[in-house]
N, C-alpha and C positions, 0 to 999 in steps of 0.2 A: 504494500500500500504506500503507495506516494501523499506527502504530508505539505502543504505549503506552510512552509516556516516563517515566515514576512506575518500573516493571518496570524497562523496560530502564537506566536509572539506578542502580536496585537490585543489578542483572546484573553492573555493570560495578564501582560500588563493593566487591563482593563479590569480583568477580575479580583487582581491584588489590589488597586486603586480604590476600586468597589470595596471591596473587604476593609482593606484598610481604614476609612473613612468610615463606612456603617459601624465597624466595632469604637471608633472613635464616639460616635454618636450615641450609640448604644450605650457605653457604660457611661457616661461623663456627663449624656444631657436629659433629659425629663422628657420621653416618647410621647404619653400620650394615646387617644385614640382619633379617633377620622372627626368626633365630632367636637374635642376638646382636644384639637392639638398641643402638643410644648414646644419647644424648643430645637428638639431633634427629632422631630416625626419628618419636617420636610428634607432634612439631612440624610434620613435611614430610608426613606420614598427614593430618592435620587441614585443612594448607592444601590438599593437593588436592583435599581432602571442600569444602572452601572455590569454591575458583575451579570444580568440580564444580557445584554450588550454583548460583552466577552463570553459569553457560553456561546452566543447565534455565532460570532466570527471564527470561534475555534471549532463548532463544529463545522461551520464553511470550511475551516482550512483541511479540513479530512476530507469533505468530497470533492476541493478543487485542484487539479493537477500542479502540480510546484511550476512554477516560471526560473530559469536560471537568470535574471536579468536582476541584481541586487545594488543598481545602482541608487544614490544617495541623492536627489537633489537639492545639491548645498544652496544652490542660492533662493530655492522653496523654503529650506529650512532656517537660514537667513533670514528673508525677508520678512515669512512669518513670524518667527522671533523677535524681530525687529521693531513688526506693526504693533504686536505688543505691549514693548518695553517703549515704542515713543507714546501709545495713548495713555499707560501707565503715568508716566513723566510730563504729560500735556495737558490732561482732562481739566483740570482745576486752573491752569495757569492760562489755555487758548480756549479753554470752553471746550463744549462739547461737541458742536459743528466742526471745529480745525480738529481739534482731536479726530473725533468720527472719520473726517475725511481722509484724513492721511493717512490714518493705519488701515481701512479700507482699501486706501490705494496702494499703497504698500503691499497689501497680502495679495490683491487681485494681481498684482505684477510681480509676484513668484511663479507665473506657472509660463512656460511660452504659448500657451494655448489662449492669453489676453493679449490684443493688442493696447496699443496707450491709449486710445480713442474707446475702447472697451471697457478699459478699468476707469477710467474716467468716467463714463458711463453710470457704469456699479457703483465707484463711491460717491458719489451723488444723489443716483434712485437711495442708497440704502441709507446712508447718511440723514436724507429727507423724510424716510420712515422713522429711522429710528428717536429724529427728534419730532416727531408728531405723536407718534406714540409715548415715549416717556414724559418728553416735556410738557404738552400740550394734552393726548389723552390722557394720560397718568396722573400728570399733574405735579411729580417728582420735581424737586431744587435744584434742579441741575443748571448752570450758565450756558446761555446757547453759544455766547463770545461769552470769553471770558476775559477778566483784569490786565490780562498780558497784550491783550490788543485795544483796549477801550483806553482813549486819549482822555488825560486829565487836566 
């Protein structure tokens, strides 16, 4: 039986992530039931959705044939890293629009299968949901600009 190792790798970091994190919630936070939640009921929801997750990709990776193709793509894993670490470092200083935008485009322009005119595109439609929804449907405190661009 051929095993695709990439999957089932996937499977398993998924399902120790899961674990990891449920037991975390589990003993540490006050679960609850569906109609009085606590603390870590949405915590212990999420991880099972988690290691859930990693069971479907590892049993995929037993019925998918192995691929010898194991290359990396570093500047996928770059960029997304990247889009990241700059909304991390931006959100509160450029607001949430500049944020939004750029790590959107950032991530959209790890794959060569975006052009710039493409990812452009994406971070903009998604940027314009995301502040309608959070800021405006939700109703959330977030700055659409923030302090770092607003002239005093």
């Amino acid at each position: 039986m051929r095993v695709n190792a990439k999957d089932l790798g996937a499977g398993v970091l998924f399902i120790a992530i899961g674990l990891l994190f449920g037991i975390a919630a589990w003993s540490g936070l006050r679960i609850g039931t569906a109609r009085s939640m606590g603390p870590g009921y949405f915590p212990t929801v999420l991880s099972a959705g988690l290691v859930a997750l990693g069971l479907v990709i590892a049993a995929g990776a037993v019925a998918k044939p192995a691929r010898g193709d194991w290359r990396v793509s570093w500047r996928g894993v770059l960029l997304v890293t990247g889009a990241i670490v700059y909304f991390a470092f931006t959100v509160r200083g450029l607001g949430m629009a500049p944020a939004l935008g750029g790590a959107t485009l950032l991530a959209a322009l790890s794959t060569e299968r975006n052009s710039l005119a493409g990812a452009l595109a994406l971070s903009a439609a998604l940027t314009a949901f995301c502040i309608a929804v959070f800021v405006y449907a939700l109703g959330l405190p977030y700055a659409v600009v923030g302090p770092w661009l607003i002239a005093r």
